[in-house]
C-alpha positions as CSV (number, residue, x, y, z in Angstrom):
1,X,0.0,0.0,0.0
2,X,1.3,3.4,-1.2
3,X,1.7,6.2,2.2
4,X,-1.6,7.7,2.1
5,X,-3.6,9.3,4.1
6,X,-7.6,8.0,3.5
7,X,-10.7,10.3,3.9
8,X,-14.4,9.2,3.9
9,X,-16.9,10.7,2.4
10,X,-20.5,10.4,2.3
11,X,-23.4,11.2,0.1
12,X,-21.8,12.1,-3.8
13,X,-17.9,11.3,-4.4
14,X,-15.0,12.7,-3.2
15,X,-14.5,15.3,-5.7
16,X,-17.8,17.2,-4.9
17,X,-16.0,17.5,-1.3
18,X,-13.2,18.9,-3.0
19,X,-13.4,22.4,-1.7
20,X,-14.3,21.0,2.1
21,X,-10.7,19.9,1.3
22,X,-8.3,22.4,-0.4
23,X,-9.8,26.2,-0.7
24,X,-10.7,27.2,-4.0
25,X,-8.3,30.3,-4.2
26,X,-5.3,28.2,-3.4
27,X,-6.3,25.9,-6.4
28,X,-6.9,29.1,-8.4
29,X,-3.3,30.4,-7.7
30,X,-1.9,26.8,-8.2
31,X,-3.3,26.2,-11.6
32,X,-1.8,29.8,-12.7
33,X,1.3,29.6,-11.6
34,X,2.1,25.6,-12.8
35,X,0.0,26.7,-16.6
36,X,3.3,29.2,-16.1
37,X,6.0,26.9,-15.3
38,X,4.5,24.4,-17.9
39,X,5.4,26.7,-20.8
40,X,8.7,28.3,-19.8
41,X,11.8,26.7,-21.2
42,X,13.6,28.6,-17.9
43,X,14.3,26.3,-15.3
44,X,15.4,28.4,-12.9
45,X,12.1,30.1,-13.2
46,X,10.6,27.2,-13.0
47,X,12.1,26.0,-9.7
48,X,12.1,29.7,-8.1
49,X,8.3,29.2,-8.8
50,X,7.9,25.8,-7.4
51,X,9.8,26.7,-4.6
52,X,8.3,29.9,-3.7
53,X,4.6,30.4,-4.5
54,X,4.0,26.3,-4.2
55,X,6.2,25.2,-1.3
56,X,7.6,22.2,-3.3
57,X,10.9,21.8,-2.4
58,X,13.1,21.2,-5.0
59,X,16.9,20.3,-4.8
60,X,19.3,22.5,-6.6
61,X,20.3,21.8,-10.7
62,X,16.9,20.2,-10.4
63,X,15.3,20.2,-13.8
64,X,11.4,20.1,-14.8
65,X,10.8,19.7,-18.8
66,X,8.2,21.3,-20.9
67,X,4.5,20.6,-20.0
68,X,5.1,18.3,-16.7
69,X,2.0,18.7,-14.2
70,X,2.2,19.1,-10.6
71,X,-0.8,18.2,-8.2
72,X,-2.9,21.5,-8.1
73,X,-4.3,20.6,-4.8
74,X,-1.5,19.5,-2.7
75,X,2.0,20.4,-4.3
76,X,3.7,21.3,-0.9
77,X,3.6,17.6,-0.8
78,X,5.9,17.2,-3.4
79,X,9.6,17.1,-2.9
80,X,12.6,16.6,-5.4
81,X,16.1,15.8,-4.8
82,X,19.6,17.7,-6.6
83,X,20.6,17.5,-10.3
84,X,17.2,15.2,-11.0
85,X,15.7,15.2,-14.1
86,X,11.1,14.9,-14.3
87,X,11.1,14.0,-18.1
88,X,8.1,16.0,-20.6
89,X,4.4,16.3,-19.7
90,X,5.4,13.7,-16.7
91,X,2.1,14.0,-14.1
92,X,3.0,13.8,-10.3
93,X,0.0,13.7,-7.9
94,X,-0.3,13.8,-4.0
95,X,-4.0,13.7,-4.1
96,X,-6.5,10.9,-5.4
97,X,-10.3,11.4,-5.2
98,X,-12.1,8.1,-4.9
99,X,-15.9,7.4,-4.9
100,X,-16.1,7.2,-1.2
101,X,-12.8,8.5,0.1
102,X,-9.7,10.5,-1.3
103,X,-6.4,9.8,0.0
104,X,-3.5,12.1,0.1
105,X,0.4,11.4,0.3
106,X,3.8,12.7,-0.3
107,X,5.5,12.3,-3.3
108,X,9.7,12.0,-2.8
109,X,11.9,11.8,-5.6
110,X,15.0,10.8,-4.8
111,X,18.6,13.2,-6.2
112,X,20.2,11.9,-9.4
113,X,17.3,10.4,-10.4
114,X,15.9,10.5,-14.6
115,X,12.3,10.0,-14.9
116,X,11.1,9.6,-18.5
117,X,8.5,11.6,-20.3
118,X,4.7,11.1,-20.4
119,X,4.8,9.2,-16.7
120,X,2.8,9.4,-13.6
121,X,3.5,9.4,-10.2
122,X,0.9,8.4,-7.8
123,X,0.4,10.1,-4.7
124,X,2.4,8.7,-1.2
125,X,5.1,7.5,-3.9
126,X,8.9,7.3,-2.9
127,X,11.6,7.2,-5.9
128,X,15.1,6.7,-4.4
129,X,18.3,8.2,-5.8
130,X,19.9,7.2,-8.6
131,X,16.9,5.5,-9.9
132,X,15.5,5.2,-13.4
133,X,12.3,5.7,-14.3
134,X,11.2,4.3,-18.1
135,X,8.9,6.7,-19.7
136,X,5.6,6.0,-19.9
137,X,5.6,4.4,-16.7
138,X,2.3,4.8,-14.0
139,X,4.5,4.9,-10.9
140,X,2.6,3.0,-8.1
141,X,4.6,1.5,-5.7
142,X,8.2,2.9,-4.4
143,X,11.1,2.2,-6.4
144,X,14.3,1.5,-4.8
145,X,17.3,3.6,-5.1
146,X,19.4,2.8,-8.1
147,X,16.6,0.7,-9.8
148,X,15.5,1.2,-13.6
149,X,11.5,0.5,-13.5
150,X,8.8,1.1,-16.1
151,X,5.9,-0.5,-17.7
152,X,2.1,-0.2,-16.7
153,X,1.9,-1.4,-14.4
154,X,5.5,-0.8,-13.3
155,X,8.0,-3.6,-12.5
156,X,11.4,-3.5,-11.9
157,X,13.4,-4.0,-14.8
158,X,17.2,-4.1,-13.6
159,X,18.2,-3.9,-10.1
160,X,20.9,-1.1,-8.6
161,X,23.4,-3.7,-9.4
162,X,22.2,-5.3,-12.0
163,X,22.6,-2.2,-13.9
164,X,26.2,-1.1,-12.1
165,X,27.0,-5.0,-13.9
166,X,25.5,-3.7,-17.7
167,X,27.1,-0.4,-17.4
168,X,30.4,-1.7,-15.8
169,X,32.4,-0.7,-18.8
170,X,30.3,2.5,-20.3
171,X,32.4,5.0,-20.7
172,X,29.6,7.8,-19.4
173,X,27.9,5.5,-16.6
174,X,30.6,3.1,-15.6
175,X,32.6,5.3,-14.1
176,X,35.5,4.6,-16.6
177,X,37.2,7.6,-17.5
């Protein structure tokens, strides 16, 4: 089970509750600023605006490509190690609204990790450092540190060290100089 928190509801679903849950003028100032940082090819922007006017913290060299989409309800949940890399219009949630009960989690991504474009993170989600993350890949469970994962659902394809073993003599990832 992912680290969420769960909420009951009763009566419609969830996401009629939604503004017993977040206030609407937070979601309003969310969805601005992250329709900004979608678009800008500046990452420094980007992060200053993350960091700032969302509270998600986000590790230095840090970089967030075009069109990736931060939960507009919760994205103080969201934190991000140094020098990672969130791959094009990659979706990272802390919230889920269910028919009878949303759940909310923290989403931490790991430093030095490369997660490919078009994924998504689910909410209460922990992605170690170093790890890879395949793109295309709906990220459900937590992925150890140094593992390359991917698929729908997501499996692990190599190992920390069975991917230290592949890359032994790389010139770029084996360490060889």
């Amino acid at each position: 089970m992912r680290n969420t928190t769960r909420y009951p509801v009763e009566g419609a679903n969830s996401l009629w509750h939604v503004y017993k849950t977040v206030p609407f003028w937070k979601v309003v100032r969310n969805f601005i600023v992250i329709q900004l940082a979608r678009y800008t090819p500046f990452l420094g922007i980007k992060n200053w605006l993350y960091r700032t006017l969302l509270g998600v913290k986000v590790g230095e060299q840090t970089s967030f490509a075009l069109m990736v989409m931060l939960d507009v309800m919760f994205p103080e949940k969201i934190s991000v190690g140094r020098n990672t890399v969130i791959g094009y219009n990659t979706t990272i949630l802390a919230h889920e609204y269910l028919i009878k009960e949303y759940r909310l989690g923290p989403v931490k991504i790991g430093s030095e990790v490369m997660i490919g474009a078009n994924s998504t993170i689910m909410p209460g989600i922990t992605i170690g450092d170093g790890a890879i993350v395949s793109a295309a890949t709906l990220v459900h469970k937590d992925v150890p540190a140094g593992a390359f994962v991917g698929g729908n659902p997501m499996r692990v394809i190599y190992t920390k060290e069975e991917l230290a073993e592949r890359w032994a003599n790389d010139p770029i990832y084996g360490g060889q100089k």
